[in-house]
Z-matrix of the N, CA and C atoms (Angstrom, degrees):
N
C 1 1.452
C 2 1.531 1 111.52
N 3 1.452 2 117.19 1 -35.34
C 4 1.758 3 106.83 2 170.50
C 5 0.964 4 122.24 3 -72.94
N 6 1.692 5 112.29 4 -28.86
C 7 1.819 6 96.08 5 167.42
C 8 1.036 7 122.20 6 -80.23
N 9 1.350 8 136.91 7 9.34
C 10 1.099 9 135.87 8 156.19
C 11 1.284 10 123.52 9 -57.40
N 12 1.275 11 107.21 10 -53.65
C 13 1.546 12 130.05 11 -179.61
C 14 0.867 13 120.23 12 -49.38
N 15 1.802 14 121.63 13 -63.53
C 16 1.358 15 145.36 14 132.49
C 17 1.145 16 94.77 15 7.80
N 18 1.470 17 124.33 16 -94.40
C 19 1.455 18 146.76 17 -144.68
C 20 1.892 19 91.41 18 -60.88
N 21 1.057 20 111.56 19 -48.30
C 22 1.382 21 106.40 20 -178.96
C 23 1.587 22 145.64 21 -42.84
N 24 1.591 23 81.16 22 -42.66
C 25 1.807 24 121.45 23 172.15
C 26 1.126 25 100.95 24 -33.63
N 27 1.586 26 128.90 25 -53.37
C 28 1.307 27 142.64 26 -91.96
C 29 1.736 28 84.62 27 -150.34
N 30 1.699 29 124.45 28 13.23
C 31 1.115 30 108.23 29 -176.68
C 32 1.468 31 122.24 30 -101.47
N 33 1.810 32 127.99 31 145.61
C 34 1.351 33 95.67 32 -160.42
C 35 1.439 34 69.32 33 -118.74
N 36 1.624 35 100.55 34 172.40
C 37 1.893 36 130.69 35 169.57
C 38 1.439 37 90.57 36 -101.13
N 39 1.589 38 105.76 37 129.48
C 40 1.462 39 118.75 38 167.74
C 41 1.596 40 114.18 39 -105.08
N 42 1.243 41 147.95 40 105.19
C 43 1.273 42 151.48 41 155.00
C 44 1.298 43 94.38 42 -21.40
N 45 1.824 44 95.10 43 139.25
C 46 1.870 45 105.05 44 174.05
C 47 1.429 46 86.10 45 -79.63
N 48 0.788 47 160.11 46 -67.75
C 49 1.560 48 152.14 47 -165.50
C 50 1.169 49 82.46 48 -9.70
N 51 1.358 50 102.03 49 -112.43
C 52 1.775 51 123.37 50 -168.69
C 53 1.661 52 117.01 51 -20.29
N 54 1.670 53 111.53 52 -60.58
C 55 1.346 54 96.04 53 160.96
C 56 1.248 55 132.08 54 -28.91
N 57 1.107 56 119.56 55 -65.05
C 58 1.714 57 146.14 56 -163.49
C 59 1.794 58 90.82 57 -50.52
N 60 1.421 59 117.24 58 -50.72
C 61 1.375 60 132.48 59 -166.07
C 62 1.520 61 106.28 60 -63.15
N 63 1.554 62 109.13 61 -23.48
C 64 1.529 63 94.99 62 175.78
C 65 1.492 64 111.02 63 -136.75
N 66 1.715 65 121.33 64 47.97
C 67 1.009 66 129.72 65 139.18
C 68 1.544 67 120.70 66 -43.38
N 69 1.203 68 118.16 67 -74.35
C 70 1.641 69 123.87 68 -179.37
C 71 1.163 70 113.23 69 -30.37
N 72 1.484 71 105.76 70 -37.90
C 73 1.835 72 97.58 71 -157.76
C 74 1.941 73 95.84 72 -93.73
N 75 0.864 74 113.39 73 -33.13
C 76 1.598 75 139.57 74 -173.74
C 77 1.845 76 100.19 75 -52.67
N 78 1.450 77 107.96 76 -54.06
C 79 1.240 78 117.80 77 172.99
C 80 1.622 79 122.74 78 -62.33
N 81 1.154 80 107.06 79 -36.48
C 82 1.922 81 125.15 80 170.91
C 83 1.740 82 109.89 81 -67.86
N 84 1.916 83 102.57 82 -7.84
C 85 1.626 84 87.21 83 -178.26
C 86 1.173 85 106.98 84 -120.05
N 87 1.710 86 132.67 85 6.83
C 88 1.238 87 133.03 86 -159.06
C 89 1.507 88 98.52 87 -116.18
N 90 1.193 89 124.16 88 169.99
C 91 1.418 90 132.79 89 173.42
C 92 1.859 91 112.57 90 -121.93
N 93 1.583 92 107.09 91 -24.67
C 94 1.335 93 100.46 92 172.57
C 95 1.903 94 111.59 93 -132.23
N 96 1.177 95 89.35 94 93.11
C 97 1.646 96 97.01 95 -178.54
C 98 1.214 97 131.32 96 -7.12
N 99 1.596 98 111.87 97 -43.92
C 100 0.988 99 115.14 98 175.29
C 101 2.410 100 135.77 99 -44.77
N 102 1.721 101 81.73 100 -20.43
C 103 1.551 102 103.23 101 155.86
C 104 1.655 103 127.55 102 -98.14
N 105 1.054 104 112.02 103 13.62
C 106 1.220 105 87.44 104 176.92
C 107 1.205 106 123.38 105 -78.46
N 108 1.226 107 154.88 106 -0.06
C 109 1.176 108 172.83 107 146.41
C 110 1.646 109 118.52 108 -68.24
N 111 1.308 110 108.22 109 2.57
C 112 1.344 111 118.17 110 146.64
C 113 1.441 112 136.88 111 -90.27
N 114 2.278 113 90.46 112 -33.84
C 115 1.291 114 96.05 113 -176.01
C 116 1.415 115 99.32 114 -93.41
N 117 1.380 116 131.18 115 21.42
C 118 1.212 117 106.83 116 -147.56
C 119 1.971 118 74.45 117 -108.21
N 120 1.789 119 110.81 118 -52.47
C 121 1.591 120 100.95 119 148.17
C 122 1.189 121 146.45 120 -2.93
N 123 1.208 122 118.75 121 -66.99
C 124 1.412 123 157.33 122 -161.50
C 125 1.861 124 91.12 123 -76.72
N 126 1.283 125 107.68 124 -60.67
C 127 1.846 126 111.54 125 -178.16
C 128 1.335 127 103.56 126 -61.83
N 129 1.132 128 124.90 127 -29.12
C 130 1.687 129 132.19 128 -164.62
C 131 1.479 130 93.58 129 -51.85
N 132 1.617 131 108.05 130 -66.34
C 133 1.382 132 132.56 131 -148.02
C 134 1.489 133 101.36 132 -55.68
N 135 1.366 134 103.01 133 -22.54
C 136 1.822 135 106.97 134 -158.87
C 137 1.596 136 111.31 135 -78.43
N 138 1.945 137 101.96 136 0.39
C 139 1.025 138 96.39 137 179.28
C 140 1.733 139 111.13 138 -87.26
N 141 1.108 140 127.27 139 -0.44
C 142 1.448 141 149.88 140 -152.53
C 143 1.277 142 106.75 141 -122.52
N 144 1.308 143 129.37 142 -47.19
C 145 1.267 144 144.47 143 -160.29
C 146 1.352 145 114.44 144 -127.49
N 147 1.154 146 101.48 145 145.74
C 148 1.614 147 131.76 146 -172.42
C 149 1.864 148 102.85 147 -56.12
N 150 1.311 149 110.28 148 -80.00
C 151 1.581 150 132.50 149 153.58
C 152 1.546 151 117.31 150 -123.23
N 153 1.561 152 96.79 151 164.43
C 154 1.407 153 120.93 152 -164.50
C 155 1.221 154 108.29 153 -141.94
N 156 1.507 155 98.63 154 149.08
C 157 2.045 156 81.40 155 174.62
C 158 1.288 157 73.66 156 -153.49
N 159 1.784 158 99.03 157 -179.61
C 160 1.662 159 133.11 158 -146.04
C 161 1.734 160 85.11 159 -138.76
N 162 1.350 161 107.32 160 127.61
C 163 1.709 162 106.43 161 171.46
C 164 1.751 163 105.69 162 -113.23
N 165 1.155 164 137.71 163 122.27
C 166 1.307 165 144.26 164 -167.68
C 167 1.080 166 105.33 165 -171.60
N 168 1.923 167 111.46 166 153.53
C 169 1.430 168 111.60 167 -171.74
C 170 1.360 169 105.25 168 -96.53
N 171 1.714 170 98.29 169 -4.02
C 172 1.809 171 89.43 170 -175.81
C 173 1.435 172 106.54 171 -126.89
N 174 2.036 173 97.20 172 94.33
C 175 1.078 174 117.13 173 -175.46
C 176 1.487 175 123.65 174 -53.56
N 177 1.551 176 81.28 175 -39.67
C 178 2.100 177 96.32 176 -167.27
C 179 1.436 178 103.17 177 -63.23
N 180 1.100 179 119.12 178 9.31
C 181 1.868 180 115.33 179 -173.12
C 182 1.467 181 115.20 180 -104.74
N 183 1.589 182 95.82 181 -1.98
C 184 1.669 183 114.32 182 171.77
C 185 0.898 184 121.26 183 -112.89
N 186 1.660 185 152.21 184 119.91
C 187 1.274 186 155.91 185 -175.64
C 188 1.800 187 104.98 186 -85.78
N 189 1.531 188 87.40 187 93.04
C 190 1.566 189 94.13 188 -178.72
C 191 1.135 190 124.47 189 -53.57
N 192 1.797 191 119.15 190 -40.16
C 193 1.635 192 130.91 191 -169.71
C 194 1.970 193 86.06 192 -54.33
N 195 1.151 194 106.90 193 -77.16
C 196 1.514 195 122.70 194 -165.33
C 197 1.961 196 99.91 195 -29.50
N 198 1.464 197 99.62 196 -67.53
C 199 1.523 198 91.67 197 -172.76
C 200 1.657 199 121.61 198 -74.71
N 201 1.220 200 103.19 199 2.58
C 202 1.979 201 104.38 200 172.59
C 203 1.804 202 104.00 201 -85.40
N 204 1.715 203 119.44 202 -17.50
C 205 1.164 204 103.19 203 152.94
C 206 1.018 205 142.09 204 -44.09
N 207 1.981 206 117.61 205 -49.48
C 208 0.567 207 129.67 206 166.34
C 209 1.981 208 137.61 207 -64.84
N 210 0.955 209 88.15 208 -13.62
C 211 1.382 210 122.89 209 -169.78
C 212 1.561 211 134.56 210 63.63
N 213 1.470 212 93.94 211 49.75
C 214 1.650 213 119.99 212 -172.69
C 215 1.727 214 100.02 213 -112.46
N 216 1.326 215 105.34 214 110.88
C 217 1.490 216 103.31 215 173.36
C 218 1.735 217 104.33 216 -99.54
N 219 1.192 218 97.26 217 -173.30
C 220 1.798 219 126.24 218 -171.10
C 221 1.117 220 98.14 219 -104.93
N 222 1.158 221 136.02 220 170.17
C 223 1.377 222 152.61 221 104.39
C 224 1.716 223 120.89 222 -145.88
N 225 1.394 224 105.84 223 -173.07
C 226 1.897 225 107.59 224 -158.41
C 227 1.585 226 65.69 225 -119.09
N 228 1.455 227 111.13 226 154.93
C 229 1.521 228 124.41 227 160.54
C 230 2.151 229 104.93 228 -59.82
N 231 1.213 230 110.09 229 -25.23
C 232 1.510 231 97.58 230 141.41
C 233 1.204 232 166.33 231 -20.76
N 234 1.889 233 85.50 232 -59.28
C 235 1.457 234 102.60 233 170.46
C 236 1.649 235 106.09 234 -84.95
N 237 1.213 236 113.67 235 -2.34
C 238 1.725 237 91.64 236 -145.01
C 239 2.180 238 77.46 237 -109.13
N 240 1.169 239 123.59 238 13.10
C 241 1.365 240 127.74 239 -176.54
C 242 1.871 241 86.86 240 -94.44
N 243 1.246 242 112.92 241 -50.47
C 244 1.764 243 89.54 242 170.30
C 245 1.780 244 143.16 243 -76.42
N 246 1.645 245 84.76 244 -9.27
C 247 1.718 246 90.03 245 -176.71
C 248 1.131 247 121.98 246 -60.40
């Protein structure tokens, strides 16, 4: 329940504008549509932020090469127990 909270602190509101603005590219990094509207999020942020990452257990549904352009990584709540 505190990392939740934590995690909450830390939440931003994205304008559909801006969303909308990085559909295209969002779609070129996913493999199952059903995310693109995570990554398309996730690209938003990169205008604000240094890096970004995406936490999900179903990594393979993200085309990592594509989103490390951007500089949005992956990880499984897995990885992020050793960082």
């Amino acid at each position: 329940m505190v990392a939740i909270r934590i995690l909450l602190l830390n939440v931003e509101i994205v304008s559909r504008n801006i969303y909308e603005g990085y559909l295209g590219k969002a779609e070129e990094c996913v493999r199952d549509p059903g995310d693109i509207d995570f990554v398309a999020l996730a690209l938003s942020l990169t205008e604000k932020y240094d890096e970004v990452f995406l936490l999900t257990w179903n990594i393979s549904d993200y085309r990592s090469d594509c989103l490390e352009k951007y500089k949005v990584s992956v990880f499984t709540p897995s990885n992020l127990k050793v960082l």
